[in-house]
C-alpha positions as a Markdown table, in Angstrom:
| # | Residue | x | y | z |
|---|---|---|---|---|
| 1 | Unk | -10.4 | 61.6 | 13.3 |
| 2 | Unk | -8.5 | 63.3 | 11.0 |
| 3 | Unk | -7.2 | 61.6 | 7.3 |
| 4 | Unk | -5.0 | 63.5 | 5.0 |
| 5 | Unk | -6.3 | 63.9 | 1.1 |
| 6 | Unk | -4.0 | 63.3 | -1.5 |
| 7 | Unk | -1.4 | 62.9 | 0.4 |
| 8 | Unk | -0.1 | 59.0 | -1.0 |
| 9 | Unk | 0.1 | 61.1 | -4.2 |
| 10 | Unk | 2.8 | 63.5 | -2.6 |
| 11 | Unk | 4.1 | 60.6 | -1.2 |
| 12 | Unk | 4.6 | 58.5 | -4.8 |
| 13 | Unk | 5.6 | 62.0 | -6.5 |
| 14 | Unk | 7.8 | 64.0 | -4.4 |
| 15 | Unk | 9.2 | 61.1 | -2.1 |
| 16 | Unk | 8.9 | 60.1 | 1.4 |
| 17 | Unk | 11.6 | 62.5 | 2.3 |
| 18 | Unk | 9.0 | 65.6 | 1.5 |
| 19 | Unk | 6.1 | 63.2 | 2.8 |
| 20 | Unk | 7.5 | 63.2 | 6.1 |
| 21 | Unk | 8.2 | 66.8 | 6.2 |
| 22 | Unk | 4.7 | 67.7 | 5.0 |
| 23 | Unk | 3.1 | 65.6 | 8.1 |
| 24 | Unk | 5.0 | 67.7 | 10.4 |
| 25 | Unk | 3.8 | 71.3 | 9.0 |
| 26 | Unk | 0.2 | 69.5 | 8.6 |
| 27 | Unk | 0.3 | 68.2 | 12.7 |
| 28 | Unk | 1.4 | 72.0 | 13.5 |
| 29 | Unk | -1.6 | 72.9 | 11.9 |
| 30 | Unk | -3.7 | 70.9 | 13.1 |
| 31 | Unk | -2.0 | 72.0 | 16.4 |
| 32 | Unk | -2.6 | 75.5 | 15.9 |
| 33 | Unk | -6.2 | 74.6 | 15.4 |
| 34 | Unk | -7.1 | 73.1 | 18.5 |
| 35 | Unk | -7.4 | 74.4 | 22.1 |
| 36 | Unk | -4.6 | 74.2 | 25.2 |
| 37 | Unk | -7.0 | 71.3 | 27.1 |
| 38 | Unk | -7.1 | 69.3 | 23.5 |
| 39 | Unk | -5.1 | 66.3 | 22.8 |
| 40 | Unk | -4.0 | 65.9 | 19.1 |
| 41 | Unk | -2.5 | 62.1 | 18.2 |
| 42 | Unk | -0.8 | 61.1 | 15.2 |
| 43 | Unk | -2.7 | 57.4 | 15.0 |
| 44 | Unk | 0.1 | 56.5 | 12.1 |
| 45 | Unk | 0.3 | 57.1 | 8.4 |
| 46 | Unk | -1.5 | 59.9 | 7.9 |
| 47 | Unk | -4.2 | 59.9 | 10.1 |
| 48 | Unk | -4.7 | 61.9 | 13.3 |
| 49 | Unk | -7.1 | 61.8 | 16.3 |
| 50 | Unk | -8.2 | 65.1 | 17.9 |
| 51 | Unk | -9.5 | 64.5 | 21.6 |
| 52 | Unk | -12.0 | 67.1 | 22.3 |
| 53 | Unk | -13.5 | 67.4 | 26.1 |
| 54 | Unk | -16.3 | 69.8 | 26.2 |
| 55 | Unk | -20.5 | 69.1 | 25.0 |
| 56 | Unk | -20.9 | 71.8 | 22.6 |
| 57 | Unk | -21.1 | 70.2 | 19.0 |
| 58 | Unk | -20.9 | 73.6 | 17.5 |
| 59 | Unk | -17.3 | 73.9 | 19.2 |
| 60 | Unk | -16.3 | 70.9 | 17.6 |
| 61 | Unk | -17.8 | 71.2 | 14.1 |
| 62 | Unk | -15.9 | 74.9 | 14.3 |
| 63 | Unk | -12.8 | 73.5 | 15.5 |
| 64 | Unk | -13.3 | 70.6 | 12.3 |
| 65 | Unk | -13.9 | 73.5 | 9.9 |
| 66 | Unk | -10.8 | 75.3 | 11.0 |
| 67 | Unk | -8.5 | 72.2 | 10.4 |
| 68 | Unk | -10.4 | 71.7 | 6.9 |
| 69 | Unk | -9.6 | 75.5 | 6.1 |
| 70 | Unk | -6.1 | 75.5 | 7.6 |
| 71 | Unk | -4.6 | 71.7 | 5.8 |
| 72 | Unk | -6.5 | 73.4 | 2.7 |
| 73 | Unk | -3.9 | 75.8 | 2.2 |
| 74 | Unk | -0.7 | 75.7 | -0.2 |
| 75 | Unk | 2.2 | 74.2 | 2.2 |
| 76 | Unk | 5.8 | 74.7 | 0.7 |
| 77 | Unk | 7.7 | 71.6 | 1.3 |
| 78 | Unk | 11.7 | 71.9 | 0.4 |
| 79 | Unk | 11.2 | 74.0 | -2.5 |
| 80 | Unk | 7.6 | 72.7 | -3.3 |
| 81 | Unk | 4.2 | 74.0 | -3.1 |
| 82 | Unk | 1.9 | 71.4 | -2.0 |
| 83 | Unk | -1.8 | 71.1 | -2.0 |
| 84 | Unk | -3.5 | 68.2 | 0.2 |
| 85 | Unk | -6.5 | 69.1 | 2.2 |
| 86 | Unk | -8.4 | 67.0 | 4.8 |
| 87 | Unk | -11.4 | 64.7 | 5.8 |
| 88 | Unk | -12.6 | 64.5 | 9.4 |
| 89 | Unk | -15.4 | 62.1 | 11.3 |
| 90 | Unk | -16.5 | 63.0 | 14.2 |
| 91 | Unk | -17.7 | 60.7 | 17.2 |
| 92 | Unk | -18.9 | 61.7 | 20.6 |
| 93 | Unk | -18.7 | 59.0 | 23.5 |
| 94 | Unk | -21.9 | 58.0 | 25.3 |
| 95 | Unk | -24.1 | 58.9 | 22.2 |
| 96 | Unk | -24.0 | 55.2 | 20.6 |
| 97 | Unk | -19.9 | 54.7 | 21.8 |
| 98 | Unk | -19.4 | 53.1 | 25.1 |
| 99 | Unk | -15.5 | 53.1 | 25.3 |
| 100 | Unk | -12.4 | 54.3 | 23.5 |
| 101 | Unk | -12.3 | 51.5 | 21.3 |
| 102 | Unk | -15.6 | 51.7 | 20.0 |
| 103 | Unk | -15.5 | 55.8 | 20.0 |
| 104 | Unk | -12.7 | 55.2 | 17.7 |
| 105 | Unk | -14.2 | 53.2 | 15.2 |
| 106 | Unk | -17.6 | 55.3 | 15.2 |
| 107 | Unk | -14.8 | 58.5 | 14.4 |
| 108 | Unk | -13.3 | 56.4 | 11.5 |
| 109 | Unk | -16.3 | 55.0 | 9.8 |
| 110 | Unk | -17.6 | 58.9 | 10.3 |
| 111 | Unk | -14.2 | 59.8 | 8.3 |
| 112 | Unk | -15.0 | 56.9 | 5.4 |
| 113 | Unk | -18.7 | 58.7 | 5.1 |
| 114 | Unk | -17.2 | 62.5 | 4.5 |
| 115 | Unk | -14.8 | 60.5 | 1.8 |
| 116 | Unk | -17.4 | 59.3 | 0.3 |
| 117 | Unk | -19.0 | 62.3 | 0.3 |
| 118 | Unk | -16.5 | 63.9 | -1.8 |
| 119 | Unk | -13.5 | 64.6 | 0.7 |
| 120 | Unk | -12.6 | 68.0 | 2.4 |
| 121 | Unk | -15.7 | 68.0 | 5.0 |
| 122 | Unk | -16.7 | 65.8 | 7.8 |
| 123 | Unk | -19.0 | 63.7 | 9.3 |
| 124 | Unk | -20.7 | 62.6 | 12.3 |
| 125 | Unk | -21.4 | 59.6 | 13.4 |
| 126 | Unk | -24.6 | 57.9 | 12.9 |
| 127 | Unk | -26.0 | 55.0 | 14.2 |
| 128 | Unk | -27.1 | 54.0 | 10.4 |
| 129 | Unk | -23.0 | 54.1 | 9.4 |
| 130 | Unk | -22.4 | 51.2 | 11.7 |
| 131 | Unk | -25.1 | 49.0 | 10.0 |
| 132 | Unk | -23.9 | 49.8 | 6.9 |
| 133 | Unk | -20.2 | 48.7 | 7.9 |
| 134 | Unk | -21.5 | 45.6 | 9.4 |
| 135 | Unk | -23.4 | 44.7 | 6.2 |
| 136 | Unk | -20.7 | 45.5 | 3.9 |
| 137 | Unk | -18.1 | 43.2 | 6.1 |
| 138 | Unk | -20.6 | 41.0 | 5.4 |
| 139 | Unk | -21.1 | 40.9 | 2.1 |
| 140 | Unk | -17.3 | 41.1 | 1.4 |
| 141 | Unk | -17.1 | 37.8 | 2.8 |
| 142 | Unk | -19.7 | 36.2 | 0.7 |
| 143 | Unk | -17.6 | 37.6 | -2.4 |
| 144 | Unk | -14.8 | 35.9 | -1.3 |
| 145 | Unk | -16.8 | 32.5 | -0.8 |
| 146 | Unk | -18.8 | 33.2 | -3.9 |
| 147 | Unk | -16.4 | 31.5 | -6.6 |
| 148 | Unk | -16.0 | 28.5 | -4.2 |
| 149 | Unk | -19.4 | 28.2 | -3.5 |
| 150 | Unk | -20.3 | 27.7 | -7.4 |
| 151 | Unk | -22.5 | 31.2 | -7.0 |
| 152 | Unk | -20.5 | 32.9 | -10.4 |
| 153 | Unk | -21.9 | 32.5 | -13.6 |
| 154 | Unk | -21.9 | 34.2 | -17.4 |
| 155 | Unk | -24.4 | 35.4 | -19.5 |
| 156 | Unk | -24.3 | 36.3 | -22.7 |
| 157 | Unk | -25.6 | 39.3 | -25.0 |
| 158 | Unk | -25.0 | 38.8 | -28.8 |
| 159 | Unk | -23.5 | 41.4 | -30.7 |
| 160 | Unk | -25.0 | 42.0 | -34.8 |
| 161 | Unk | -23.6 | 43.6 | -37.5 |
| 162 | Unk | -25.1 | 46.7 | -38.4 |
| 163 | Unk | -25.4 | 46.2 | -42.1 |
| 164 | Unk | -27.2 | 42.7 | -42.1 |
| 165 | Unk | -28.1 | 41.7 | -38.5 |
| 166 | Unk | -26.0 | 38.6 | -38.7 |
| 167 | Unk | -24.2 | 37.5 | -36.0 |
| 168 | Unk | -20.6 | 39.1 | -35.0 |
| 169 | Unk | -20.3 | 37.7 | -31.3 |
| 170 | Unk | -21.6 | 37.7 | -27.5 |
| 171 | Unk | -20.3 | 39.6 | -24.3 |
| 172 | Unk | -19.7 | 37.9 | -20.9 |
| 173 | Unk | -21.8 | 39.4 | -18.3 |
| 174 | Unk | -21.2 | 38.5 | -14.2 |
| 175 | Unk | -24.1 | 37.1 | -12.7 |
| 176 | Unk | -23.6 | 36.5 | -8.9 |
| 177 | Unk | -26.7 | 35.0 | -7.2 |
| 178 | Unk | -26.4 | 33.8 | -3.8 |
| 179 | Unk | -29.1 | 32.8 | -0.9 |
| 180 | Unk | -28.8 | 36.0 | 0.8 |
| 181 | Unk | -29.5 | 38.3 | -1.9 |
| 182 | Unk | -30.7 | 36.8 | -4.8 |
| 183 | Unk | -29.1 | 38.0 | -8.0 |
| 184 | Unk | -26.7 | 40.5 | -7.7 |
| 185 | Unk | -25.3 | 42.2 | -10.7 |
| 186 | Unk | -21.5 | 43.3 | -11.1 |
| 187 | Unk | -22.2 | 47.2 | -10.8 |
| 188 | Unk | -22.4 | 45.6 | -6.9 |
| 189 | Unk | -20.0 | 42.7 | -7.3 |
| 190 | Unk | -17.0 | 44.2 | -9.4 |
| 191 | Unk | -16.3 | 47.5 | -7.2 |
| 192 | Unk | -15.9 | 45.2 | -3.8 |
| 193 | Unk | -13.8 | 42.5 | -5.5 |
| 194 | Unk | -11.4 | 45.4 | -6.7 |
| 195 | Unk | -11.1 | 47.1 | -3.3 |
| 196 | Unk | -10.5 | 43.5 | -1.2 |
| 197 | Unk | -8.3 | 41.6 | -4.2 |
| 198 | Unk | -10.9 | 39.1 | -5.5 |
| 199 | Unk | -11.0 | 40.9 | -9.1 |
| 200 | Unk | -7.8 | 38.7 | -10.1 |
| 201 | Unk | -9.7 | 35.3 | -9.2 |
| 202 | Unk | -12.9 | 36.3 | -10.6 |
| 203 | Unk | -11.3 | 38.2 | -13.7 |
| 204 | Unk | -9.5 | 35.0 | -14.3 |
| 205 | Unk | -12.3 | 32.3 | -14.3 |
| 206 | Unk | -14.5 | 34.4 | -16.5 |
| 207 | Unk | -11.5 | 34.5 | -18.7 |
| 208 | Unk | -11.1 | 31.1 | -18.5 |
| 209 | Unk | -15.3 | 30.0 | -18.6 |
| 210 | Unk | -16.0 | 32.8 | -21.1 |
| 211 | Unk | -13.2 | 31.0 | -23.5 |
| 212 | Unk | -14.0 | 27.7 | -22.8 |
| 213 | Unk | -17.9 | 28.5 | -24.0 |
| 214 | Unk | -16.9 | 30.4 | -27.0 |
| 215 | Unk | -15.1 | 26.9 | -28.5 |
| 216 | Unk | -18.7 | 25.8 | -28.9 |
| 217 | Unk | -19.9 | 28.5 | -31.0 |
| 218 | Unk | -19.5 | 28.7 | -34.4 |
| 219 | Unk | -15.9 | 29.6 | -35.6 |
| 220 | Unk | -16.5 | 33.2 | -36.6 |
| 221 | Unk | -18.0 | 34.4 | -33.3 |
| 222 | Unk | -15.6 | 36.3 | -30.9 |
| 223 | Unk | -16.5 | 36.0 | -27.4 |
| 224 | Unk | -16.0 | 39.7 | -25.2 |
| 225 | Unk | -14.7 | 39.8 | -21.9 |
| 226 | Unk | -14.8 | 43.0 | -19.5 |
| 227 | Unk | -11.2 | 43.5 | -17.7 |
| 228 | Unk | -11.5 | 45.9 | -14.7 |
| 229 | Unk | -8.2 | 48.3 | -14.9 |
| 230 | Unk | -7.2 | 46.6 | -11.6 |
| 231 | Unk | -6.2 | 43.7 | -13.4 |
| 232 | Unk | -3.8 | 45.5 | -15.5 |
| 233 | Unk | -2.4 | 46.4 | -12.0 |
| 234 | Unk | -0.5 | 42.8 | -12.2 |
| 235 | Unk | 2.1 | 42.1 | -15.0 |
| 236 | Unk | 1.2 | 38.8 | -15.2 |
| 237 | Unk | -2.2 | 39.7 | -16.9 |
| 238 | Unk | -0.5 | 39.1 | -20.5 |
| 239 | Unk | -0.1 | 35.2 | -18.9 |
| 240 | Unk | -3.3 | 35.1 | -17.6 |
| 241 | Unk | -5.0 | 35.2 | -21.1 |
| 242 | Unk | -2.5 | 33.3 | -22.9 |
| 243 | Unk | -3.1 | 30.8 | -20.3 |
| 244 | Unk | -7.1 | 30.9 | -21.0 |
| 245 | Unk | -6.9 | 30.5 | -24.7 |
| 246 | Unk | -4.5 | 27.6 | -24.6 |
| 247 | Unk | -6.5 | 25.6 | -22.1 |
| 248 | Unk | -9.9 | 26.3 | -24.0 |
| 249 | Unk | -8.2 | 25.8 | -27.3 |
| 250 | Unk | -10.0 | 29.6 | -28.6 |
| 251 | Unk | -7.8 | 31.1 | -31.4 |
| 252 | Unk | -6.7 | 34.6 | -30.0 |
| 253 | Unk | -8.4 | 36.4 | -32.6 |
| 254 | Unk | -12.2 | 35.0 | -31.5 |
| 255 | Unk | -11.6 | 36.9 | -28.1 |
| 256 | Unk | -11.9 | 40.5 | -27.9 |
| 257 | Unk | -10.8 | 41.9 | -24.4 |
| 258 | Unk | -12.9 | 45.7 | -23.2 |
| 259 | Unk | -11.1 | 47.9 | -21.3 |
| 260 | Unk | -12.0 | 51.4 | -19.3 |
| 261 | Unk | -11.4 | 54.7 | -20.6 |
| 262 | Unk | -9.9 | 54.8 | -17.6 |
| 263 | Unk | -6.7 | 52.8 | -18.7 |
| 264 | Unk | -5.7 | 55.6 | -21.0 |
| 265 | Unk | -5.2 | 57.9 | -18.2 |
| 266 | Unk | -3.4 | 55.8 | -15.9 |
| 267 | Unk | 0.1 | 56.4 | -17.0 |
| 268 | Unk | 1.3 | 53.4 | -16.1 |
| 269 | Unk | 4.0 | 51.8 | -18.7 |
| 270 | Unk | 2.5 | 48.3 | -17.3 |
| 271 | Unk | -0.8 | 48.8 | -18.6 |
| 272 | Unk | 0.9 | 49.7 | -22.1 |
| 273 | Unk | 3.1 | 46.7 | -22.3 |
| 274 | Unk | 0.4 | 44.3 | -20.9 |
| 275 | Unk | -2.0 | 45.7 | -23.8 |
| 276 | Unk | 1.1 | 45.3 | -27.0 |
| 277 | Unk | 1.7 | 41.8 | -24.8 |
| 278 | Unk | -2.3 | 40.8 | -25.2 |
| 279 | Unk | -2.6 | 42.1 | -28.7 |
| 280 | Unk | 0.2 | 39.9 | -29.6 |
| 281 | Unk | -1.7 | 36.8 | -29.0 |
| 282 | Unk | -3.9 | 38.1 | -32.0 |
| 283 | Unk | -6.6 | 38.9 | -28.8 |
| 284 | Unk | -8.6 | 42.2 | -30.2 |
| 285 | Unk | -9.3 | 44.7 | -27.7 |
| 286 | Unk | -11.9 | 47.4 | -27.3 |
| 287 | Unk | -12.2 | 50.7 | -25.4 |
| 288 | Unk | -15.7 | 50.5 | -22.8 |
| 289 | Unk | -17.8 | 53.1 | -22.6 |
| 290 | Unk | -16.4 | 55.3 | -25.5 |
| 291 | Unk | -16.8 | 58.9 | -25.0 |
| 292 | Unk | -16.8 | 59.5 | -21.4 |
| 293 | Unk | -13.2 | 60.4 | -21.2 |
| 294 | Unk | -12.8 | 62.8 | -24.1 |
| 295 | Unk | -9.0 | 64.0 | -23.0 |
| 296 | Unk | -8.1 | 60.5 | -23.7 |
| 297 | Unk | -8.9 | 60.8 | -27.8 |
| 298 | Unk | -5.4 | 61.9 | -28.4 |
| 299 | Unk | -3.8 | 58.9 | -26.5 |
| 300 | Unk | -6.1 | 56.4 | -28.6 |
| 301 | Unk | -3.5 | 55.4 | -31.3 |
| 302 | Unk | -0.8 | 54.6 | -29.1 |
| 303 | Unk | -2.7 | 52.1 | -28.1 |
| 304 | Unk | -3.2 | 48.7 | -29.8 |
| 305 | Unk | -7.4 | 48.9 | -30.1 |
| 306 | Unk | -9.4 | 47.6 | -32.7 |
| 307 | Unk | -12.8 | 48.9 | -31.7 |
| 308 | Unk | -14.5 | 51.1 | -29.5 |
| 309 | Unk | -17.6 | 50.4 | -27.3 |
| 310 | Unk | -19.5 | 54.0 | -27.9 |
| 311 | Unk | -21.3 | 54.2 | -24.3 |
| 312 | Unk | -24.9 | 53.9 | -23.9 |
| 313 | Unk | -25.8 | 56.9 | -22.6 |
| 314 | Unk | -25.3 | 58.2 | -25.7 |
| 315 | Unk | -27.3 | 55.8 | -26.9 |
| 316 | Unk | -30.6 | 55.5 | -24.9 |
| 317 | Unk | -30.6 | 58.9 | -22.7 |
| 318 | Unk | -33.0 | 61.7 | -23.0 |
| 319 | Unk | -30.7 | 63.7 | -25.5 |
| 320 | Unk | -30.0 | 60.8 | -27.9 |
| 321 | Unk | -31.5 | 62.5 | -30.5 |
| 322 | Unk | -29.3 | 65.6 | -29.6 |
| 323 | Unk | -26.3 | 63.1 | -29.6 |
| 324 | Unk | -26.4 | 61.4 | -32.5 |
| 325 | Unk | -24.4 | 64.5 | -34.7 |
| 326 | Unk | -21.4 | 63.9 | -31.5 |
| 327 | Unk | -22.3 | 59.8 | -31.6 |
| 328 | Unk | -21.9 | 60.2 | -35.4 |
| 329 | Unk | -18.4 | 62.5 | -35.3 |
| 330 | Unk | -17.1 | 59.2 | -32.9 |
| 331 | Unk | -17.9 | 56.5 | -35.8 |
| 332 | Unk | -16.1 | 58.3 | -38.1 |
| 333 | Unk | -13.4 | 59.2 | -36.1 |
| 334 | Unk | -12.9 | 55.0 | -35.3 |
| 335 | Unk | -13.3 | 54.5 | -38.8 |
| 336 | Unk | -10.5 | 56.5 | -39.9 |
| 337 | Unk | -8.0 | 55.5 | -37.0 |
| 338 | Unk | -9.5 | 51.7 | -38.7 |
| 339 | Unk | -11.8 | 50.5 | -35.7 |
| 340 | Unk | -15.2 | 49.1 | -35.7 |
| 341 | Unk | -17.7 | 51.1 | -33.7 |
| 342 | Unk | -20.2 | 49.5 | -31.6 |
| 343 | Unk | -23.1 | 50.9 | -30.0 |
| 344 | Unk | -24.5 | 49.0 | -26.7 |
| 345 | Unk | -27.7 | 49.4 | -25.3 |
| 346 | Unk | -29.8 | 49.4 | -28.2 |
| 347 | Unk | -33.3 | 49.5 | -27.2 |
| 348 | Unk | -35.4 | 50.7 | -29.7 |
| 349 | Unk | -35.1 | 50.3 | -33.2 |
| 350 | Unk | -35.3 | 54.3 | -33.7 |
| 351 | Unk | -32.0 | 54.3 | -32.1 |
| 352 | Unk | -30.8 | 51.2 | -34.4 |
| 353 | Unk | -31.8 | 53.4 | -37.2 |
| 354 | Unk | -30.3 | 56.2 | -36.2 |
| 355 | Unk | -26.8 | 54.7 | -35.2 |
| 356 | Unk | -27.5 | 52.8 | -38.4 |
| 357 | Unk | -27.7 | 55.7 | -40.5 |
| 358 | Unk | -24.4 | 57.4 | -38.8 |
| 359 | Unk | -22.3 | 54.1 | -39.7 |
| 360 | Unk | -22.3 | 52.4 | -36.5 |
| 361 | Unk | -20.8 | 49.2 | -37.2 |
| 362 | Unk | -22.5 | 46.7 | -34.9 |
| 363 | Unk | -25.0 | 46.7 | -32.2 |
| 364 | Unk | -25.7 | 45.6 | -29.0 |
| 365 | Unk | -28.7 | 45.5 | -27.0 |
| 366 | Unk | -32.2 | 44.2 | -25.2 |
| 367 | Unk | -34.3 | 45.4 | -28.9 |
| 368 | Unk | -31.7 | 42.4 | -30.3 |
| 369 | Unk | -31.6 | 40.1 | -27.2 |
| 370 | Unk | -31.5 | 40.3 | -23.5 |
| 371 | Unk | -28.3 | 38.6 | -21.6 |
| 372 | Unk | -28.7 | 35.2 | -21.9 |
| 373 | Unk | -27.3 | 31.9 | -19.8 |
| 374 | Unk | -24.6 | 30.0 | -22.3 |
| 375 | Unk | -27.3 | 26.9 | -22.8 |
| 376 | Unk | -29.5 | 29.4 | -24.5 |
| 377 | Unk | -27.0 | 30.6 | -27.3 |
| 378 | Unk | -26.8 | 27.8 | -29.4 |
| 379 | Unk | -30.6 | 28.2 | -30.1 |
| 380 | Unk | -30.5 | 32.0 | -30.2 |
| 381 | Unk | -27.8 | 31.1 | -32.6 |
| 382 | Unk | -30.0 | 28.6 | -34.9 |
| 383 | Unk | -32.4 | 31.4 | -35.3 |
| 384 | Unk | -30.6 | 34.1 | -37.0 |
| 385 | Unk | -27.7 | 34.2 | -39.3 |
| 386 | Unk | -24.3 | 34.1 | -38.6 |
| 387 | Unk | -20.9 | 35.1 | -40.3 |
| 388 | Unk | -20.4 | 31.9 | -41.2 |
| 389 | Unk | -23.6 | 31.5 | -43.2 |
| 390 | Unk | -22.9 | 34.6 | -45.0 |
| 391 | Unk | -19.4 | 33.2 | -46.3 |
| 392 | Unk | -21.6 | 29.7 | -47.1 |
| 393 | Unk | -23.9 | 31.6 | -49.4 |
| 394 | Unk | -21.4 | 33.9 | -50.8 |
């Protein structure tokens, strides 16, 4: 089985007119690969099935290397020179596939393995591949039962300001914990309930919960909410939080919204106008994982952030040391453009110190508190000082 790469891309970019063309040069291709007693299929889309008759697997991986090697190649399409490429899986029937059916979907979940694996190579089917599909359909079904089942809950991780350790705010964190698997934590949950449509729900009731808790803090804490880019996807994300802040009552400017470095690169004039449209509401918003994504600096004042979230592994890794003069050239680069910096995944307080000392403006992290669920915060809350207190005594 045979699945074009890239080629939606040509499709969006070029048009369909230049799509359909380029599916007819790559079928000749994949043609010109094969022998006189194969069959070659076009299954729809752009996927194609190559039936192969003889028992030699090193024909077959040979015959998969050529059609890599040949759909690699530049094709010129109307005036155009495109570049696609290919991933194949590869089934064989009687070893683990019983009929045509079943052949068939061994060959595809062989193809989802060499995408995974990077694209432009293929696969073969393995028994393992089949387990792995059956456990996933699985679990995407307890994702879409887990927000009617009660199984979703926040936690939250306070956030202190750098110069006085008082109190600035808390993060919502995901917690999923069902019967099957226990606790589950959102580098798990969030990817699955993008790809099947479940982020909008999910993204909507932390929105929602996360506001709703805040309005019991004092008035000076901001509550942080994580927004997966696939949320931006819908224009109706703008309505979404305006919708959370008037039900809970939260002023706009208690909730800070982080978004992906990610978002800078999409190009989309949505996610633009849904960020001016959120910002609006007074809601502050602040770029995740700061520094991953270094071709997006020069984007950064087009868009409406206040702060930036400088990523952890910056923070914690075996380099940190190494980092800090880069970790220290970020600060000051959000202090100029007039953002707060904050540092997450503070563990130690050598690395407090450290991102102290560079002008970090407030940190995050297990050396100030672990996650927490939201009956806990009020007493976290008691214990140290907050922004409030500090305008009491002033």
């Amino acid at each position: 089985m045979i699945d074009l790469d890239r080629f939606k891309h040509v499709n969006d970019s070029l048009g369909h007119g230049v799509g359909d063309r380029l599916l007819e040069l790559a079928a000749a291709r994949i043609s010109s690969a094969t022998r006189a007693d194969e069959e070659v299929i076009r299954m729809g889309g752009d996927e194609f099935v190559v039936l192969h008759g003889g028992p030699d697997i090193r024909v077959v991986e040979a015959i998969a290397s050529r059609m890599i090697e040949f759909l690699g190649r530049p094709f010129l399409v109307e005036g155009h020179q495109v570049h696609i490429g290919a991933s194949i899986g590869i089934a064989v029937l009687h070893d683990g596939s019983d009929s045509a059916g079943v052949l068939l979907r061994h060959a595809d979940l062989a193809l989802y393995e060499a995408k995974a694996a990077g694209r432009g190579t293929c696969r073969f089917f393995r028994p393992v591949l089949a387990q792995r599909a059956d456990e996933r359909r699985d679990l995407e079904t307890r994702v879409r039962r887990a927000m009617a089942l009660r199984e979703l809950s926040l936690h939250y991780q306070p956030q202190v300001s750098a110069d006085d350790g008082r109190v600035t705010g808390f993060e919502a964190l995901l917690r999923w914990t069902n019967d099957v698997d226990g606790a589950v934590g959102p580098a798990t949950l969030i990817p699955i309930a993008e790809e099947i449509g479940e982020i909008h729900a999910i993204g909507e009731w932390v929105l929602n919960e996360a506001c709703r808790t805040a309005t019991t803090w004092p008035e000076s804490l901001r509550v942080s909410v994580n927004v997966s880019p696939v949320q931006f996807e819908r224009t109706d994300f703008p309505e979404v939080v305006d919708r959370a802040l008037e039900r809970s009552g939260l002023p706009g400017e208690r909730l800070e919204i982080e978004v992906k470095e990610s978002v800078l690169f999409s190009g989309s004039p949505t996610v633009l106008d849904s960020l001016d449209a959120v910002s609006a509401l007074g809601v502050q918003i602040a770029i995740d994982d700061f520094g991953t994504g270094l071709a997006a600096l020069a984007r950064i004042e087009s868009f409406p952030f206040s702060s930036i979230k400088i990523d952890q592994s910056f923070v914690r890794g075996p380099r940190a040391e190494q980092s800090a003069r880069f970790v220290g050239g970020l600060i000051a680069m959000a202090h100029r453009l007039g953002l707060k910096a904050i540092a997450e995944g503070i563990e130690t307080a050598a690395q407090a110190d450290l991102l102290v000392a560079e002008g970090c403006t407030e940190l995050q992290g297990y050396l100030i508190a672990r996650p927490m669920p939201a009956d806990e915060v009020a007493g976290f809350i008691d214990d140290r000082p907050t922004t409030d207190e500090q305008g009491d005594s002033a």
